[in-house]
MOPAC internal coordinates of N, CA, C and O (Angstrom, degrees):
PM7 1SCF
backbone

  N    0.0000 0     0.00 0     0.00 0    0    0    0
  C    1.4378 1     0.00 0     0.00 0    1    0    0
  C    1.5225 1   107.64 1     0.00 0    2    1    0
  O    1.2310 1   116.54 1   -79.78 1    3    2    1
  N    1.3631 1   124.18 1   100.22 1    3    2    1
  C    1.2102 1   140.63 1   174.40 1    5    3    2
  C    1.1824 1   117.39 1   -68.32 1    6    5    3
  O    1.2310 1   105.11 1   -74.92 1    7    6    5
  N    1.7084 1   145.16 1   105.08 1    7    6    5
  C    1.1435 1   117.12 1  -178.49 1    9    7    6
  C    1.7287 1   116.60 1   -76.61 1   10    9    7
  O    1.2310 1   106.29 1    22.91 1   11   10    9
  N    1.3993 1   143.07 1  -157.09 1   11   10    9
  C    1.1322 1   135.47 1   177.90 1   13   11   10
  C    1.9563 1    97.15 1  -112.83 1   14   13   11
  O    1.2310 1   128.70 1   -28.12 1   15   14   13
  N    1.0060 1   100.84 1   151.88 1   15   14   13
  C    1.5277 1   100.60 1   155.65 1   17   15   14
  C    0.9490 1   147.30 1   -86.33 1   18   17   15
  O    1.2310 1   119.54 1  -166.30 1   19   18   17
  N    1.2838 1   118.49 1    13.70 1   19   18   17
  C    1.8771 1   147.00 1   157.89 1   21   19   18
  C    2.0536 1    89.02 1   -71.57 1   22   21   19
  O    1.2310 1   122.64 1   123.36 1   23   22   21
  N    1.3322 1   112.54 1   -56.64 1   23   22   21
  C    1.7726 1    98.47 1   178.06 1   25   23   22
  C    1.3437 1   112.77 1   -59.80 1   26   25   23
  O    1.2310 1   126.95 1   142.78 1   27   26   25
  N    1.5633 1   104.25 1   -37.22 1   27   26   25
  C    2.1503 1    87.74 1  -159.08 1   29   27   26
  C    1.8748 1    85.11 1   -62.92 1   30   29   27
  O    1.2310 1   118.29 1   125.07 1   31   30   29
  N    1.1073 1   120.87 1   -54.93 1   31   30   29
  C    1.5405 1   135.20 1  -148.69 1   33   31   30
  C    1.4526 1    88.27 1   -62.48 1   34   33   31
  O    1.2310 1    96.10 1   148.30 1   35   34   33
  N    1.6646 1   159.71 1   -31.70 1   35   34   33
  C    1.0571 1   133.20 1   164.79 1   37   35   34
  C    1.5401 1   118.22 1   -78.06 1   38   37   35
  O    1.2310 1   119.76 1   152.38 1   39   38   37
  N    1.2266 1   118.06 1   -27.62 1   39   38   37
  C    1.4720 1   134.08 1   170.30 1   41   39   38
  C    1.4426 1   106.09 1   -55.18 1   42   41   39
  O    1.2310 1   107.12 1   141.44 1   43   42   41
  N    1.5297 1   141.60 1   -38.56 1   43   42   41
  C    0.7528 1   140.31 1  -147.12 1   45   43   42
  C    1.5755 1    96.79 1  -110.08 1   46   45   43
  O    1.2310 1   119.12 1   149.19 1   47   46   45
  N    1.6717 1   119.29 1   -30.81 1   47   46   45
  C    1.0631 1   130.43 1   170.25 1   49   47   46
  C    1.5523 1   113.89 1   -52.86 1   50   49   47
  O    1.2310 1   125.01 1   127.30 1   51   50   49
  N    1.6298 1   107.99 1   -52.70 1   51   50   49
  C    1.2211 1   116.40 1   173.79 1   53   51   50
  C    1.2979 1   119.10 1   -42.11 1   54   53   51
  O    1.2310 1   123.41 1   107.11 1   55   54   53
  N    1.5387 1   111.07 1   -72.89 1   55   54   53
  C    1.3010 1   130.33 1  -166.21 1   57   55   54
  C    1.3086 1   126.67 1   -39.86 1   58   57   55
  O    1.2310 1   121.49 1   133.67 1   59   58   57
  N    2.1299 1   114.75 1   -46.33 1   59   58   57
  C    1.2429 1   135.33 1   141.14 1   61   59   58
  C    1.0194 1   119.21 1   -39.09 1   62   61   59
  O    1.2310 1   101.33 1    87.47 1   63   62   61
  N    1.0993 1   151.61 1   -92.53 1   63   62   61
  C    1.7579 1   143.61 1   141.03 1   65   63   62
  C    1.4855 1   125.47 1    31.15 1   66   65   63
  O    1.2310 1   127.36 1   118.19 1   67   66   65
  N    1.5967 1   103.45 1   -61.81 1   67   66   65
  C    1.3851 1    99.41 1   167.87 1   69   67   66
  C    1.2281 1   127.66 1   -95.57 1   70   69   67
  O    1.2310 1   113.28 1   176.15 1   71   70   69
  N    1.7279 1   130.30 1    -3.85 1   71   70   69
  C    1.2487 1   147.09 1   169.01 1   73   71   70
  C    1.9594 1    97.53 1   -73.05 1   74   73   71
  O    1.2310 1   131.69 1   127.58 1   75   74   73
  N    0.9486 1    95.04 1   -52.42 1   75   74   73
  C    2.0249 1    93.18 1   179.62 1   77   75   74
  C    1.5364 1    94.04 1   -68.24 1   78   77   75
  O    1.2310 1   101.56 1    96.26 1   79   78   77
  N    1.3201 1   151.24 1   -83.74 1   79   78   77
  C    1.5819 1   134.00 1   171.14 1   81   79   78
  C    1.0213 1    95.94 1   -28.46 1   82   81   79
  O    1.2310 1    92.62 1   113.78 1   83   82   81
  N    1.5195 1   164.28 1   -66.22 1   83   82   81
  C    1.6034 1   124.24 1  -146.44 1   85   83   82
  C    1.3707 1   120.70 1   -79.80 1   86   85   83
  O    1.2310 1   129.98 1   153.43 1   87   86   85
  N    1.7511 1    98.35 1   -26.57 1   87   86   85
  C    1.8178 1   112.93 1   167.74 1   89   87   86
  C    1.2207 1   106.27 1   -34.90 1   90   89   87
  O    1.2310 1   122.94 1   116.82 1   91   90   89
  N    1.8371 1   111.98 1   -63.18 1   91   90   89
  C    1.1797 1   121.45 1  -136.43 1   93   91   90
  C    1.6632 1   101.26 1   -76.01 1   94   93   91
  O    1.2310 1   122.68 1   154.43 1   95   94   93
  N    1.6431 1   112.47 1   -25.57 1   95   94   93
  C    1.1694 1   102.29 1  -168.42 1   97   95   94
  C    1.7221 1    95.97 1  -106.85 1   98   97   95
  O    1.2310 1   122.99 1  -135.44 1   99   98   97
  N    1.2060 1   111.87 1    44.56 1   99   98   97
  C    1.9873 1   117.81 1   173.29 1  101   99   98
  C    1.6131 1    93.55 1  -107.26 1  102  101   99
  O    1.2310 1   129.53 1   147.08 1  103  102  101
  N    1.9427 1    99.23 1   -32.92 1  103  102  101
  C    1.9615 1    97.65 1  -154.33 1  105  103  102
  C    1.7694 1    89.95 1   -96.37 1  106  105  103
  O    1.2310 1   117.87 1   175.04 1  107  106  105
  N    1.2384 1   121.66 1    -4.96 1  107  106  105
  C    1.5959 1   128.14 1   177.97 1  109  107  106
  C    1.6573 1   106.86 1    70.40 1  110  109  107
  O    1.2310 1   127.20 1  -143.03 1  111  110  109
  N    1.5176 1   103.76 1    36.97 1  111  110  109
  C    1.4221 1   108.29 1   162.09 1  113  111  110
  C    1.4834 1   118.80 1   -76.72 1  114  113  111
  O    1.2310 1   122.67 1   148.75 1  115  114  113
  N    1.1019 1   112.49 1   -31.25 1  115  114  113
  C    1.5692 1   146.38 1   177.55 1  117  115  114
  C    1.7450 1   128.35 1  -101.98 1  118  117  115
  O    1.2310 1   123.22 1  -123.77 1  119  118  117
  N    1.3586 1   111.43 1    56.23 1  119  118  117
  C    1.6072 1    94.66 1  -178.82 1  121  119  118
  C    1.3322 1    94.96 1  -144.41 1  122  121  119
  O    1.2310 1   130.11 1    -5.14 1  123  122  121
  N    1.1872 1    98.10 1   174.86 1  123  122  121
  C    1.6015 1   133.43 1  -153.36 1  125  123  122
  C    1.4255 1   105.52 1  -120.25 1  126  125  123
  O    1.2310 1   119.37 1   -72.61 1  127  126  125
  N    1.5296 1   118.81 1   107.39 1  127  126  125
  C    1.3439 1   112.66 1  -175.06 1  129  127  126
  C    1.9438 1   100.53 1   -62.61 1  130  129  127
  O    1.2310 1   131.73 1   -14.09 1  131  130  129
  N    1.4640 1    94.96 1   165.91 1  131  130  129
  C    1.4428 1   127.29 1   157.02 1  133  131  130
  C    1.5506 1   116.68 1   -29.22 1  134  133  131
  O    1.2310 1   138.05 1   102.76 1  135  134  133
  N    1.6964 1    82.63 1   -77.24 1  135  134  133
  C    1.4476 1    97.45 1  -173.17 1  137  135  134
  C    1.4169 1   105.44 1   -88.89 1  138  137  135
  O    1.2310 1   105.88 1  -116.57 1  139  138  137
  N    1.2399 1   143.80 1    63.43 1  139  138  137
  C    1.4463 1   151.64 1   112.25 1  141  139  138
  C    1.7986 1   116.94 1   -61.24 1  142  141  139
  O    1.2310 1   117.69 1   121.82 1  143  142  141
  N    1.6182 1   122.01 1   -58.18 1  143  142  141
  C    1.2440 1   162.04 1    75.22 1  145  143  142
  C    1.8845 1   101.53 1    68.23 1  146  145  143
  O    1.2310 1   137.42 1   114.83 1  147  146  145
  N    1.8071 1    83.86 1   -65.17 1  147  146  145
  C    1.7096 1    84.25 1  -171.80 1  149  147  146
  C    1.3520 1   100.83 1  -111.94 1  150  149  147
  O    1.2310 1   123.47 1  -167.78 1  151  150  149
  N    1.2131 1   110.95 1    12.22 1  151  150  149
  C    1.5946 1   109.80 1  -170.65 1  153  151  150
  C    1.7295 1   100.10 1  -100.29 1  154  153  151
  O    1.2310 1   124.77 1   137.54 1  155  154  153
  N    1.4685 1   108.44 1   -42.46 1  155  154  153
  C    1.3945 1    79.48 1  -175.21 1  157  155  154
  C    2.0472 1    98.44 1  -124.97 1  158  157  155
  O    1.2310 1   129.45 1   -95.08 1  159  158  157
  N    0.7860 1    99.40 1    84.92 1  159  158  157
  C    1.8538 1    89.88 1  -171.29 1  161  159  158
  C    1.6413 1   119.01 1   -56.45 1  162  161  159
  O    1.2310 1   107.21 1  -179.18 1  163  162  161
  N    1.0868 1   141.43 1     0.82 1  163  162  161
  C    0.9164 1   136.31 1   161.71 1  165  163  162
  C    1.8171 1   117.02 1   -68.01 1  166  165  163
  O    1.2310 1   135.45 1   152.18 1  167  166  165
  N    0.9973 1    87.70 1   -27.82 1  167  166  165
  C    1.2204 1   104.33 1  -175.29 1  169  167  166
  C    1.8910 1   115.39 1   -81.04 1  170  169  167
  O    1.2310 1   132.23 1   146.49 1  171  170  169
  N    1.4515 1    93.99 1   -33.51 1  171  170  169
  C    1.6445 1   108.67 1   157.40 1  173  171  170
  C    1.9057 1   107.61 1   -47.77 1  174  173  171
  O    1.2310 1   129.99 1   107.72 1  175  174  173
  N    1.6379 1    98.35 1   -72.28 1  175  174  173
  C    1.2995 1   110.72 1  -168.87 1  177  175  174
  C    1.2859 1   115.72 1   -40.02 1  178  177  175
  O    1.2310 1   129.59 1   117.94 1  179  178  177
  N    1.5380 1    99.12 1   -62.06 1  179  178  177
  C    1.9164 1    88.67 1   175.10 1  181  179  178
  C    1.2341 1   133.36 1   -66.79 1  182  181  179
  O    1.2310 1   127.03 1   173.14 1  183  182  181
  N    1.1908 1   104.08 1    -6.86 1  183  182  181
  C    2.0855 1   111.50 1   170.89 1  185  183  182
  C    1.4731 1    93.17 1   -68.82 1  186  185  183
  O    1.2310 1   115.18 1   122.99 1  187  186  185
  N    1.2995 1   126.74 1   -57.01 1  187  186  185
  C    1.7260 1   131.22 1   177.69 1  189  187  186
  C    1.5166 1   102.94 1   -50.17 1  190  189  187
  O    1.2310 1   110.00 1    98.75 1  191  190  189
  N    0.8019 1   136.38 1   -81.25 1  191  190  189
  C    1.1396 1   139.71 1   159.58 1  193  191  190
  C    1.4583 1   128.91 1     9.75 1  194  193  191
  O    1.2310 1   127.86 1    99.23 1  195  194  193
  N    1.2187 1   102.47 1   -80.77 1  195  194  193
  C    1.9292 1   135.34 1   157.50 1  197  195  194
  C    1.5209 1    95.85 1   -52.25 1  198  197  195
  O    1.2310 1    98.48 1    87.43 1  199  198  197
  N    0.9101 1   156.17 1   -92.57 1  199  198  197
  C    1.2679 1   158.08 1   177.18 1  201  199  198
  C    1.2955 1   128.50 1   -31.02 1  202  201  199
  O    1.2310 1   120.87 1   145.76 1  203  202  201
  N    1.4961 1   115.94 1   -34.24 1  203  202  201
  C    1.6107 1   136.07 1   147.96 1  205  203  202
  C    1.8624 1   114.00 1   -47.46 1  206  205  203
  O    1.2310 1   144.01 1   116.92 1  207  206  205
  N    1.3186 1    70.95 1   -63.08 1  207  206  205
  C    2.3030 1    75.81 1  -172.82 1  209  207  206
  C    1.7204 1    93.63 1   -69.88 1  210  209  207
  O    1.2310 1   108.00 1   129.63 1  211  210  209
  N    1.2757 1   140.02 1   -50.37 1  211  210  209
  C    1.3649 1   126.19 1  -168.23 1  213  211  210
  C    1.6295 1   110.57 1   -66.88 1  214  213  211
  O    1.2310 1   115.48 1  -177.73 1  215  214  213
  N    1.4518 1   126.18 1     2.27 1  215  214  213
  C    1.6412 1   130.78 1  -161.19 1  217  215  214
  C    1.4083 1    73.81 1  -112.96 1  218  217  215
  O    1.2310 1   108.05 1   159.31 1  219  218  217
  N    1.2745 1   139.92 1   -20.69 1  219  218  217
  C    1.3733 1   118.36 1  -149.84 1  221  219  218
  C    1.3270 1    95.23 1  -106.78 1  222  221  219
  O    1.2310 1   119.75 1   120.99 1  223  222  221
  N    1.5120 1   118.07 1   -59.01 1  223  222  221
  C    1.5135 1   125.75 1   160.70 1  225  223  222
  C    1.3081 1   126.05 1   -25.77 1  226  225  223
  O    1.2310 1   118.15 1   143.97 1  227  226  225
  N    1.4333 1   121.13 1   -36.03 1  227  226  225
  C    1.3132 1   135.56 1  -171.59 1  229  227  226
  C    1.4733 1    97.84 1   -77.17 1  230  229  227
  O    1.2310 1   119.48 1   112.60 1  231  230  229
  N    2.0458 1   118.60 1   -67.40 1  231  230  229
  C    0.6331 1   143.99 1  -175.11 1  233  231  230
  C    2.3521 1   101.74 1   -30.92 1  234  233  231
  O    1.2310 1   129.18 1   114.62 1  235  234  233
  N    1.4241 1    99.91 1   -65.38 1  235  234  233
  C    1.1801 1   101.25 1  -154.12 1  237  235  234
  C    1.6818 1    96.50 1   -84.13 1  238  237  235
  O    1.2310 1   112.46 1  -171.31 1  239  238  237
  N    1.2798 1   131.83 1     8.69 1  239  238  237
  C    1.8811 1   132.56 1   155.02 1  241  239  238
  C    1.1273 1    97.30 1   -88.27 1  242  241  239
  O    1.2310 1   112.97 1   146.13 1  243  242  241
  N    1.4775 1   130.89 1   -33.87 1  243  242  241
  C    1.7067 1   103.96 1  -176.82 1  245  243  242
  C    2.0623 1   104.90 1   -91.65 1  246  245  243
  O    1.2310 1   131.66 1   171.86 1  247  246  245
  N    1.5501 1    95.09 1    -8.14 1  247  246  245
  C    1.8827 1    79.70 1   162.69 1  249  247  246
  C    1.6331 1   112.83 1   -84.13 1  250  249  247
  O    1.2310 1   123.18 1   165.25 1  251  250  249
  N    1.2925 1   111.51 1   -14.75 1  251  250  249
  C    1.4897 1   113.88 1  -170.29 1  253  251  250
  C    2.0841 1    92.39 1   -79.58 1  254  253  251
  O    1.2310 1   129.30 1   133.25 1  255  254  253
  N    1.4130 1    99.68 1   -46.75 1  255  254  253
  C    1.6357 1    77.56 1  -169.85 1  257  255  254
  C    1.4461 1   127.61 1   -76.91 1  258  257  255
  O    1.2310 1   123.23 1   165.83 1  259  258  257
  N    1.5334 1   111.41 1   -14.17 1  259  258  257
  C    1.4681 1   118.61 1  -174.61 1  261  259  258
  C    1.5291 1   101.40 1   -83.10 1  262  261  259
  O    1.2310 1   111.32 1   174.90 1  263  262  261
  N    1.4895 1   133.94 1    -5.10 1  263  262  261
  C    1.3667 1   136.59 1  -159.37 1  265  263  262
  C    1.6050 1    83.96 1  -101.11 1  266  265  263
  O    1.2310 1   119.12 1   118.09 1  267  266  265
  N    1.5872 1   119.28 1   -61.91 1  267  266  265
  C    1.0947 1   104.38 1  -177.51 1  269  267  266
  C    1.2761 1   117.94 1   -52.26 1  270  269  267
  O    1.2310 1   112.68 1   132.15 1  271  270  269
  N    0.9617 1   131.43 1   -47.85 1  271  270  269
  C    1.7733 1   141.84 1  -161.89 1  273  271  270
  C    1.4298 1    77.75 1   -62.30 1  274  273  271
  O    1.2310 1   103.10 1   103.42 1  275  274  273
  N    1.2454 1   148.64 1   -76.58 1  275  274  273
  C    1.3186 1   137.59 1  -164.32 1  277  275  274
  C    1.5484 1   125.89 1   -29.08 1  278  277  275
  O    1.2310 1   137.05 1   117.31 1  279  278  277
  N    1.8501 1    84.58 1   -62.69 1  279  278  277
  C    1.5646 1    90.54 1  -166.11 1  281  279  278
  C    1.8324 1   116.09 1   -82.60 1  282  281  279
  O    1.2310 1   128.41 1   166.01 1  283  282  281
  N    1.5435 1   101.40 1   -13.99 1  283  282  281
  C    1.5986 1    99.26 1  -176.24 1  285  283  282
  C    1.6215 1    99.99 1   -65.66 1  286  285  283
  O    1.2310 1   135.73 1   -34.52 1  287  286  285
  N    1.5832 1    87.15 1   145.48 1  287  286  285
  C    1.6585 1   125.79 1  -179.98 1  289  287  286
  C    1.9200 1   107.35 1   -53.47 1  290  289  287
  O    1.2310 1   118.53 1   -69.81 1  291  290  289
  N    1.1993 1   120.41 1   110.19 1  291  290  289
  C    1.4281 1    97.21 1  -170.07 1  293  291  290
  C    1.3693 1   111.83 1  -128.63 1  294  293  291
  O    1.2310 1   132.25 1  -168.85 1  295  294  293
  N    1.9417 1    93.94 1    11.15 1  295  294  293
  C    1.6381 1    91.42 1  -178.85 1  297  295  294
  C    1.8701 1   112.41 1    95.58 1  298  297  295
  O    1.2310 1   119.62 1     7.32 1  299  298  297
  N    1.1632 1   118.33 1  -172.68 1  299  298  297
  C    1.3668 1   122.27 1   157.18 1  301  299  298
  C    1.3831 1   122.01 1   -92.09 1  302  301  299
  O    1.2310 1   125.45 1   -13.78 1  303  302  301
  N    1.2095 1   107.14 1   166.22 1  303  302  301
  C    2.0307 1   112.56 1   171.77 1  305  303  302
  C    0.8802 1    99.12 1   -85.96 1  306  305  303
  O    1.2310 1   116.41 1   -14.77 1  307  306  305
  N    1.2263 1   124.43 1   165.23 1  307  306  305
  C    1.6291 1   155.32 1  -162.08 1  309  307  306
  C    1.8639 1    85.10 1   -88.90 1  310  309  307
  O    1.2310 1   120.03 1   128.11 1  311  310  309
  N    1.2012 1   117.55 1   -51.89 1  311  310  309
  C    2.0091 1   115.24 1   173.69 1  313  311  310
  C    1.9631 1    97.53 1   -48.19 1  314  313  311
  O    1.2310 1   119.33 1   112.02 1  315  314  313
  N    1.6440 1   118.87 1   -67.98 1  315  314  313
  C    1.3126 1   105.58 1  -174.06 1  317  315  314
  C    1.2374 1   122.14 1   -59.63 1  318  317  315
  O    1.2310 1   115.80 1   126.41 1  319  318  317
  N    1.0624 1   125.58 1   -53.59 1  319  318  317
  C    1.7112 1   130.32 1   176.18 1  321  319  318
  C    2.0980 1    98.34 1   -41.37 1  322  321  319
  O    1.2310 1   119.53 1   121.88 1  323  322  321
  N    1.2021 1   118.50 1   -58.12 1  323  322  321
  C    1.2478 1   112.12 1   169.74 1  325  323  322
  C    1.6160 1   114.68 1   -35.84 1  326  325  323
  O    1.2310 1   115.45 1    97.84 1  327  326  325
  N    1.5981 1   126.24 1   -82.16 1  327  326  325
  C    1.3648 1   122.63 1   148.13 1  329  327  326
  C    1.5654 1   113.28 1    10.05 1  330  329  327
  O    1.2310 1   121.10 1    85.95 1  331  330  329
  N    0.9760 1   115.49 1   -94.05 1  331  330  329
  C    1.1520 1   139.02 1  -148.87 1  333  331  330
  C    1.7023 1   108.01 1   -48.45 1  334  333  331
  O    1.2310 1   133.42 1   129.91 1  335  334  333
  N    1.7963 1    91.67 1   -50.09 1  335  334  333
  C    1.5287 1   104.99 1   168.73 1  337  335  334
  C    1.5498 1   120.96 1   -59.51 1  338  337  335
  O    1.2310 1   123.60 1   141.02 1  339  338  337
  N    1.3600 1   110.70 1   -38.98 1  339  338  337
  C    1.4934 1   112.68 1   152.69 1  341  339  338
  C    1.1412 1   141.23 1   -44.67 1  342  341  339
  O    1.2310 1   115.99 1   149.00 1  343  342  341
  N    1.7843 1   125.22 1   -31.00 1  343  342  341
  C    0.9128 1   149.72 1  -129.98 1  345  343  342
  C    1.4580 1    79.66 1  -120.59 1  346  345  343
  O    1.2310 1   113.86 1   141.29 1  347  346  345
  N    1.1882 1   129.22 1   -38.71 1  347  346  345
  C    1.9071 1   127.27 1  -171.49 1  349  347  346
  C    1.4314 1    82.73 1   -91.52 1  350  349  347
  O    1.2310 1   110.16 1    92.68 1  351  350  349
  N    1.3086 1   136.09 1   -87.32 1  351  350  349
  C    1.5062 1   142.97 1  -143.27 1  353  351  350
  C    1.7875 1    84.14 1   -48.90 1  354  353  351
  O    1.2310 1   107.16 1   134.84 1  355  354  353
  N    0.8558 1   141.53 1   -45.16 1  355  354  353
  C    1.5538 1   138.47 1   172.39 1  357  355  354
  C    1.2839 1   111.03 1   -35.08 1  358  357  355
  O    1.2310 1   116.32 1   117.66 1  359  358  357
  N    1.5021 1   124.61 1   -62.34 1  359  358  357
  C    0.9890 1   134.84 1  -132.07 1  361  359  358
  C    2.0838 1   102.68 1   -88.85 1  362  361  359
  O    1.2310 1   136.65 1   129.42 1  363  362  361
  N    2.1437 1    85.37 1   -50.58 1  363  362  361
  C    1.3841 1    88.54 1   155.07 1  365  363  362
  C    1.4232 1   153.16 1   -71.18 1  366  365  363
  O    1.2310 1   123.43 1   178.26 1  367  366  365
  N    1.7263 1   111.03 1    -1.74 1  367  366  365
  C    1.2665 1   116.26 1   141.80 1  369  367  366
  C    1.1608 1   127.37 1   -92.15 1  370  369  367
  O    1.2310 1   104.47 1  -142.04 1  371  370  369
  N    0.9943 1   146.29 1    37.96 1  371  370  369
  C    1.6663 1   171.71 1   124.28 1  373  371  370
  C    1.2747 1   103.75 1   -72.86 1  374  373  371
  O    1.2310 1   111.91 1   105.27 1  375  374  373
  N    1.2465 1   132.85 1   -74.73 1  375  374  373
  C    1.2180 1   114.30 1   168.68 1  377  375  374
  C    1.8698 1   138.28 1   -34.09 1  378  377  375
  O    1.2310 1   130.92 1   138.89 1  379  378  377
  N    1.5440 1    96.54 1   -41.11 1  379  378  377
  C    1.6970 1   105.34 1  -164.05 1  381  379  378
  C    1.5102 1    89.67 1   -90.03 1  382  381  379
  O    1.2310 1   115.58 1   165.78 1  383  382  381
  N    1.5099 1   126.00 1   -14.22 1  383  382  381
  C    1.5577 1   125.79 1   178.51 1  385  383  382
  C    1.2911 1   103.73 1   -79.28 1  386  385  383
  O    1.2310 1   106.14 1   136.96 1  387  386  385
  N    1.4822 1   143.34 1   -43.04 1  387  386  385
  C    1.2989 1   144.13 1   150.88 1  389  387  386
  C    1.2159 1   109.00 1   -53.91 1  390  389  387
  O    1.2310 1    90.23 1   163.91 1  391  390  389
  N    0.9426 1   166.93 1   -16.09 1  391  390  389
  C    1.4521 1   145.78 1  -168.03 1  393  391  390
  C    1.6178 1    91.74 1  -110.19 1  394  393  391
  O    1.2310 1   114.65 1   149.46 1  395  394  393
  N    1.3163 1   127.75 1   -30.54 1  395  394  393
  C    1.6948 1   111.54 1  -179.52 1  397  395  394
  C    1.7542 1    93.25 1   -91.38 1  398  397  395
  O    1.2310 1   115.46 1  -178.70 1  399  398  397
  N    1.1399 1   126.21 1     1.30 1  399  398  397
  C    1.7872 1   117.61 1   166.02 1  401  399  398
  C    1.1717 1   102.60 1   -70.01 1  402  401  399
  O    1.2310 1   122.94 1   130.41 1  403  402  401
  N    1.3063 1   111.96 1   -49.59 1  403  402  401
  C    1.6773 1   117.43 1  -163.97 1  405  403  402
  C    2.0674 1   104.42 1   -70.05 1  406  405  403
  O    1.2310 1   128.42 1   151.82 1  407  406  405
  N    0.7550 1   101.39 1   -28.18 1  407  406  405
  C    1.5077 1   105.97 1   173.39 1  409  407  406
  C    1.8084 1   102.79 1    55.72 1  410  409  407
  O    1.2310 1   119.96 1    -5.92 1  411  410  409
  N    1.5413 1   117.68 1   174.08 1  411  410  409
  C    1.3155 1   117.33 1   170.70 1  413  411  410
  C    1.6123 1   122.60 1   -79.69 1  414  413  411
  O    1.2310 1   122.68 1  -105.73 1  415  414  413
  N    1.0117 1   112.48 1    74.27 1  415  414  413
  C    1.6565 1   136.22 1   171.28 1  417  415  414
  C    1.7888 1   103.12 1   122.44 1  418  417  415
  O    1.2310 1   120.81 1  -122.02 1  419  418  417
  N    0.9622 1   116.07 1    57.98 1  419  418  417
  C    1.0660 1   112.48 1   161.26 1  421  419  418
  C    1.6837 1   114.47 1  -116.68 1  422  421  419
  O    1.2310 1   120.56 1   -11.94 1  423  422  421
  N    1.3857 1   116.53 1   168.06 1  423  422  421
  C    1.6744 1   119.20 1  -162.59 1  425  423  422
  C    1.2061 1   108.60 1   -72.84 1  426  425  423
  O    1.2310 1   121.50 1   -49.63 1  427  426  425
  N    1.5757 1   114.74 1   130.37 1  427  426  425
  C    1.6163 1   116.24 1  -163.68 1  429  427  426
  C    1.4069 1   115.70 1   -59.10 1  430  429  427
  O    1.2310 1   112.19 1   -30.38 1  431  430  429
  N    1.4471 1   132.33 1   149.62 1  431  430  429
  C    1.3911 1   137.83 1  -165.29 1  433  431  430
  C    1.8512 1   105.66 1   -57.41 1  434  433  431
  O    1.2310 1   122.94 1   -19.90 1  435  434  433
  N    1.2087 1   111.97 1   160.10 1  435  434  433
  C    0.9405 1   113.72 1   160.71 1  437  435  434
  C    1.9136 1   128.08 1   -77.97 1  438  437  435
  O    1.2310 1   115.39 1   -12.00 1  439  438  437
  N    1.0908 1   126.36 1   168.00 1  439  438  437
  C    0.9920 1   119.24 1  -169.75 1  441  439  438
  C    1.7141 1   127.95 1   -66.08 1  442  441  439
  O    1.2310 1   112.48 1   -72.25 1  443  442  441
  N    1.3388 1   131.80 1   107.75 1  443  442  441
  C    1.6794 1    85.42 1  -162.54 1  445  443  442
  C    1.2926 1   114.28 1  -105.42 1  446  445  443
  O    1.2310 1   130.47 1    -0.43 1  447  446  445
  N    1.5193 1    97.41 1   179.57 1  447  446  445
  C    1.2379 1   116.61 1  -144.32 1  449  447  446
  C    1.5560 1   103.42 1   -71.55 1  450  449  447
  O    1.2310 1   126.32 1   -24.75 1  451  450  449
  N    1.7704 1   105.46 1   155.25 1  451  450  449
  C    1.6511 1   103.41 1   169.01 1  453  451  450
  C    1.5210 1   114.60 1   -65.55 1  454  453  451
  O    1.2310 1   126.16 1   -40.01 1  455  454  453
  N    1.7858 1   105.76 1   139.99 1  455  454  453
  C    1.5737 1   105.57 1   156.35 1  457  455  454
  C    1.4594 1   111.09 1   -75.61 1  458  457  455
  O    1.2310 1   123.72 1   -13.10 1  459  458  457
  N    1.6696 1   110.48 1   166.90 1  459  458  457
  C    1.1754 1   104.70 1   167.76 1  461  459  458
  C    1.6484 1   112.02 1  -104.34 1  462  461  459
  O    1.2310 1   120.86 1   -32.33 1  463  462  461
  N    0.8944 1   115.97 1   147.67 1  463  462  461
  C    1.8402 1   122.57 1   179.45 1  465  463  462
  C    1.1800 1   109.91 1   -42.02 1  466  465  463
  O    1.2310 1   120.10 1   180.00 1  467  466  465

């Protein structure tokens, strides 16, 4: 899933945007008295408010993308697929180790045993 670069380039627009607003309000080029605050509180509430639903919004796209990233199909790791190759090259020296036990007339192998899954 490729994104386009019309997203990174507004994402990135964003992101800058609010890093220059947080500057501005670290060096107090940018702030908001107190008493704005206590003067009109409704105006408090809906900043809480607005800030509530956008924590939540945020909140439930980054549960939507880490769920996918979870659950999509991705195959094995390069560690299991290794395994696995082990798991045969194992099996066929077990085999070629029984067949020189058994020698030319010697008593046929015993049965062997189940692996477990």
């Amino acid at each position: 899933m490729k994104t386009s670069r019309m997203v990174l380039l507004s994402w990135s627009i964003l992101i800058v945007l609010l890093v220059l607003v947080e500057l501005l309000e670290l060096t107090h080029l940018f702030t908001l008295p107190v008493e704005s605050v206590l003067g009109d509180p409704l105006v408090f509430v809906l900043a809480l408010v607005f800030t509530t639903v956008v924590a939540l919004v945020g909140a439930i796209f980054i549960g939507i993308y880490i769920s996918a990233r979870i659950l999509s199909p991705s195959g094995f790791t390069p560690f299991e697929e290794e395994m696995l190759r082990m798991r045969t090259d194992l099996r066929d020296v077990k085999a070629a180790v029984e067949e020189m036990r058994r020698g030319p007339g010697g008593p046929p192998p015993s049965p062997p045993a189940k692996e477990a899954p």
